[in-house]
C-alpha distance (Angstrom), angle and dihedral (degrees) to the residues before:
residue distance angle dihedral
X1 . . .
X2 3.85 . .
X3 3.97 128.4 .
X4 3.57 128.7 -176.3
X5 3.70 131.3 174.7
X6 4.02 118.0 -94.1
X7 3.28 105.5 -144.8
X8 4.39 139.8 -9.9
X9 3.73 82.4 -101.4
X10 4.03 114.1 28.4
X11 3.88 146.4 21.8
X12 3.43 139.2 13.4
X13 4.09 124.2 -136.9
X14 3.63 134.8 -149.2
X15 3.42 126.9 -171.8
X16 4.22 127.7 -180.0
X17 3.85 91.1 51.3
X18 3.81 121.3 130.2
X19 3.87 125.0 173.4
X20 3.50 96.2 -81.3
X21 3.32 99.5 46.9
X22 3.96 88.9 59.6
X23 3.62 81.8 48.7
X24 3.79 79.1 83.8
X25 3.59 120.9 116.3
X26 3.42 92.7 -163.6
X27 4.19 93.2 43.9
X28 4.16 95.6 49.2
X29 3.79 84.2 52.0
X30 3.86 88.4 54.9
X31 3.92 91.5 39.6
X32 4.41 93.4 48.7
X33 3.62 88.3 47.1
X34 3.43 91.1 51.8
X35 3.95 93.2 43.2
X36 4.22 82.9 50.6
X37 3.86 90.6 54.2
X38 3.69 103.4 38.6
X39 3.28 107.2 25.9
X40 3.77 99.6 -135.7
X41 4.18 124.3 56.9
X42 3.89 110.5 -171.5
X43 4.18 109.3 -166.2
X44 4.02 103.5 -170.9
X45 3.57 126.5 -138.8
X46 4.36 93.4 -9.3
X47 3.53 99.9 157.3
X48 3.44 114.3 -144.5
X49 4.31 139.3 172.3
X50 3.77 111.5 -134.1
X51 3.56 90.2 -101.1
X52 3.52 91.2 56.5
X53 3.71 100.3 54.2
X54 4.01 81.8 48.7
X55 3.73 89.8 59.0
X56 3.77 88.7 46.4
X57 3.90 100.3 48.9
X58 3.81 92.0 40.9
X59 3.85 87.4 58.3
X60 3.89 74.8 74.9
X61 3.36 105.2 47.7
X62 3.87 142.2 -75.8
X63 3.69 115.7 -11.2
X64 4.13 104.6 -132.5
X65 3.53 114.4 -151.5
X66 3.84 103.5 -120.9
X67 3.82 116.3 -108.8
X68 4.18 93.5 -116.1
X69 3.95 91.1 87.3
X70 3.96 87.5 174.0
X71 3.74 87.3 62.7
X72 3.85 108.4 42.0
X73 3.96 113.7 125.4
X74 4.15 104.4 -91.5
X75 3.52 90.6 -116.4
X76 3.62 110.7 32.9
X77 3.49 114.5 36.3
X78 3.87 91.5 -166.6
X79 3.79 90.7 78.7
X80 4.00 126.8 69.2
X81 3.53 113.0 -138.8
X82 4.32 104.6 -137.8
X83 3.85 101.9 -175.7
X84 3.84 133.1 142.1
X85 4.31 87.1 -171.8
X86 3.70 118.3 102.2
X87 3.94 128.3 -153.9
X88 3.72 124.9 -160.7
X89 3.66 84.9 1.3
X90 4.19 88.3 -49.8
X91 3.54 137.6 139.3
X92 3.55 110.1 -123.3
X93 3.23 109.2 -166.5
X94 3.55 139.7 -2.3
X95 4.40 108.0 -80.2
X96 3.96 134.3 -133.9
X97 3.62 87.4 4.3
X98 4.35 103.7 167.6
X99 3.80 96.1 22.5
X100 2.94 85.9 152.0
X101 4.37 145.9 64.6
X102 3.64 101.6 -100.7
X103 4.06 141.2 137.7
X104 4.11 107.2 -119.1
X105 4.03 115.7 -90.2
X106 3.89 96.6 -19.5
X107 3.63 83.1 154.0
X108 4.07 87.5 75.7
X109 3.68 118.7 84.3
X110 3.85 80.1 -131.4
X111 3.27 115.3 26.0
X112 4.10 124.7 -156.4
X113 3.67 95.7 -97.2
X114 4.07 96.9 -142.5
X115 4.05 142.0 47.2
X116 3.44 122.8 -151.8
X117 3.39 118.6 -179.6
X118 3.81 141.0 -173.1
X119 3.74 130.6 -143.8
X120 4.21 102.7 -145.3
X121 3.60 103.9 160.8
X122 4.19 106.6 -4.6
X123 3.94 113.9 176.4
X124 3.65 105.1 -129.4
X125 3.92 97.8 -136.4
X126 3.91 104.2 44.2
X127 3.86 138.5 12.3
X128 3.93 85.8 76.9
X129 3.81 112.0 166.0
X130 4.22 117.1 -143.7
X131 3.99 115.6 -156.0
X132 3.66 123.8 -175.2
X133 3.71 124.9 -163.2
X134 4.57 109.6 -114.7
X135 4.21 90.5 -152.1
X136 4.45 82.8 55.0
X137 4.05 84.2 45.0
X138 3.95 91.2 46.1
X139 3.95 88.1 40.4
X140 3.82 87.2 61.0
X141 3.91 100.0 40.2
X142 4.19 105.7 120.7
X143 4.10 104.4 -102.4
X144 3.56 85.7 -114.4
X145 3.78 94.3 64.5
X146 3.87 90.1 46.0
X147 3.34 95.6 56.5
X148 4.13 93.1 45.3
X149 3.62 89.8 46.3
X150 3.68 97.6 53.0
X151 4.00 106.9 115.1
X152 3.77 98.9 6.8
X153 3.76 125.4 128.5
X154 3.56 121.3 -151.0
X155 4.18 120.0 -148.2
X156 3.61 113.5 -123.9
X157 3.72 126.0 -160.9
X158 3.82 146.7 175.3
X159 3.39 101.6 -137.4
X160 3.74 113.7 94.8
X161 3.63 87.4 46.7
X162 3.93 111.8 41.7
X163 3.47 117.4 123.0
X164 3.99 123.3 -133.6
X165 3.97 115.1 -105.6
X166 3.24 133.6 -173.9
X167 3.55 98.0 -88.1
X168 4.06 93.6 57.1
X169 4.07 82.1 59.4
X170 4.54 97.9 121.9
X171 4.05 91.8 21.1
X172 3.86 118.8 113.3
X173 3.61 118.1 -134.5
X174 3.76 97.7 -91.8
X175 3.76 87.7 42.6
X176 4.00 86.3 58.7
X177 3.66 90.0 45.5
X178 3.63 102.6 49.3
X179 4.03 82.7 47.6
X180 3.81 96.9 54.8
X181 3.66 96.6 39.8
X182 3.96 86.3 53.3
X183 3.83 85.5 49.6
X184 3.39 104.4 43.2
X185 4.13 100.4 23.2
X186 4.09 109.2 -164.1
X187 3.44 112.1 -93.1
X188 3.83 131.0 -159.9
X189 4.38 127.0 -121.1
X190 3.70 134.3 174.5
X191 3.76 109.8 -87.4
X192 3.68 86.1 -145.0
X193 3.78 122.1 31.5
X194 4.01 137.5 157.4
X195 3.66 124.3 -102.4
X196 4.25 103.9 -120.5
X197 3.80 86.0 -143.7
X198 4.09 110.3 47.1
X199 3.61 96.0 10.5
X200 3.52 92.0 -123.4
X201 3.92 122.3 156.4
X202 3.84 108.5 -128.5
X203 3.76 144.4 175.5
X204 3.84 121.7 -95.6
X205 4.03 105.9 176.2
X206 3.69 119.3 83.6
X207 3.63 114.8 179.6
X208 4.16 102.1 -124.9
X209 4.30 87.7 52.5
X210 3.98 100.0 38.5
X211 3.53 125.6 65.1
X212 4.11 96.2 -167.5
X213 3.80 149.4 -22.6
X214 4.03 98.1 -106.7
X215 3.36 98.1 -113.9
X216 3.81 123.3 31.5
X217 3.31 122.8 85.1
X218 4.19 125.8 -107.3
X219 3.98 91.1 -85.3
X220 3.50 91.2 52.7
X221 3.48 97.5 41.8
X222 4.03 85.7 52.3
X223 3.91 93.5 51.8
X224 3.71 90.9 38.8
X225 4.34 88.3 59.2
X226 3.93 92.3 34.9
X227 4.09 74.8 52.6
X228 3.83 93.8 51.5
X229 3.72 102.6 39.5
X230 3.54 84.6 48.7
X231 3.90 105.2 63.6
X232 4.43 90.5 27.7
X233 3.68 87.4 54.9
X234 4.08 93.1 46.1
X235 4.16 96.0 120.5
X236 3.88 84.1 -149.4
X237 3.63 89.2 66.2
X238 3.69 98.9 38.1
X239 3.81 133.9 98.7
X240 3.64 115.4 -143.1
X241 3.89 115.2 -158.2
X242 3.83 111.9 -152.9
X243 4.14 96.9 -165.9
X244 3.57 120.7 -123.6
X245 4.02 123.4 -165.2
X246 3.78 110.9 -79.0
X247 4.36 93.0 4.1
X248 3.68 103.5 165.4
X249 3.69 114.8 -153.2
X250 4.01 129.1 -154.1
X251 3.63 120.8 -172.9
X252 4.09 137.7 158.5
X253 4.02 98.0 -127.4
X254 3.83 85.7 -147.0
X255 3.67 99.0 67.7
X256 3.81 105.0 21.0
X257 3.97 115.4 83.5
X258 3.63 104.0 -163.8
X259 4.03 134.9 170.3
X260 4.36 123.5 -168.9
X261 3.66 103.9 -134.2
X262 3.91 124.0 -126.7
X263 3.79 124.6 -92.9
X264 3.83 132.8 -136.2
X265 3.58 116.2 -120.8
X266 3.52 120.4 -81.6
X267 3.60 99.9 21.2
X268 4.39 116.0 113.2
X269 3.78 123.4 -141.6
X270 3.92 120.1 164.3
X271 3.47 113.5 169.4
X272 4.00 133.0 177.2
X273 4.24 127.9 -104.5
X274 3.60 134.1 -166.8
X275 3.46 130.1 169.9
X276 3.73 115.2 -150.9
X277 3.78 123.2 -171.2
X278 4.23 114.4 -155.0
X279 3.48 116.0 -99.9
């Protein structure tokens, strides 16, 4: 076994791990505390059955059955299905699901506090995902910002980014809308909060999840996401994950900004979600 940091700012790797290696009391100990002090663990090529990576992730907590009911794996419902293949003319999975920066389920008043995801079929040459760290981004924000930020909440919501199931089949748009919002009502976080494990302060407002920081007015709300984007999108402060077979990932959705990136036509990826929430 051999693990190395990623990056100055994000992730930490390990490589010569199989299943029962992890099995490891001693080994997930090592592997959460590195997930608690980087953010981001990457274990390549760990092959795993879907019951196995449910044994893994609940060694963190409760599993949480993801909110995409369509798309939950036919026999575990603890793990979404994101797929753009098809069998016997079939969606697999749920597609381009996280096209987008964002921090995990911030649209929950308590959001799962862990990813773990599951590379199934990963193309080796696309379908890359990028992460960036939110302490690094809060680290960068202009003092000015800091200081204006300090005790503001920002109102996060699901509705710019819910996708259509197959009970919003006959609903208009605004019909959808008015359902989802009812569903999932906007909810309200700290824009800047401290990490329980480093003590780090870190960004929680990503653009695609948050409708506003409570507060400032639309022009400042635009400069304040221009702002964000900005410094999440820097590639100097952004891990790029080139997928591997079997690449289990391990992140704290808190922390960890991360966006899926898209794929050409033609070319399969399904990979395997669950959303744990701390015990």
């Amino acid at each position: 076994m051999h693990r190395r940091d990623l990056t100055p700012f994000i992730g930490v790797e390990y490589t010569g791990v199989t299943h029962e290696d992890l099995r490891s009391e001693e080994l997930f100990a090592d592997v959460v505390d590195s997930v608690h002090r980087r953010d981001l663990v990457v274990l390549r090529g760990i092959r795993l059955t879907p019951e196995q990576q449910i044994g893994h992730a609940a060694r963190l907590g409760t599993p949480v059955p993801f909110l995409l009911s369509d798309w939950r794996h036919p026999e575990f419902a603890e793990i979404l299905v994101s797929s753009n293949e098809r069998r016997k003319n079939k969606p697999v999975g749920v597609p381009r699901v996280g096209n987008f920066w964002h921090q995990d389920s911030s649209y929950n008043a308590r959001p799962a506090e862990y990813t773990v995801l599951h590379g199934v079929n990963v193309p080796a040459e696309h379908g890359h995902t990028l992460f960036a760290s939110a302490a690094d981004v809060h680290d960068r924000l202009p003092e000015e910002w800091k200081t204006r930020l300090e005790g503001l909440t920002g109102r996060h919501t699901l509705t710019r980014q819910q996708r259509i199931e197959s009970r919003h089949v006959g609903l208009s748009i605004a019909e959808m809308r008015a359902l989802v919002a009812h569903e999932y009502p906007a909810v309200e976080h700290p824009v800047v909060r401290r990490d329980a494990f480093t003590g780090r302060r870190f960004l929680y407002a990503a653009r695609e999840y948050m409708e506003a920081v409570v507060g400032l007015d639309a022009n400042g709300n635009e400069e304040f996401f221009d702002l964000v984007d900005s410094l999440v999108q820097d590639p100097a402060h952004v891990y790029e994950h080139h997928w591997t077979r079997d690449d289990l990932l391990i992140w704290k959705t808190a922390t960890t900004y991360h966006r899926a990136t898209d794929l050409p036509e033609g070319v399969g990826r399904t990979v395997h979600r669950i959303s744990v929430a701390a015990a």
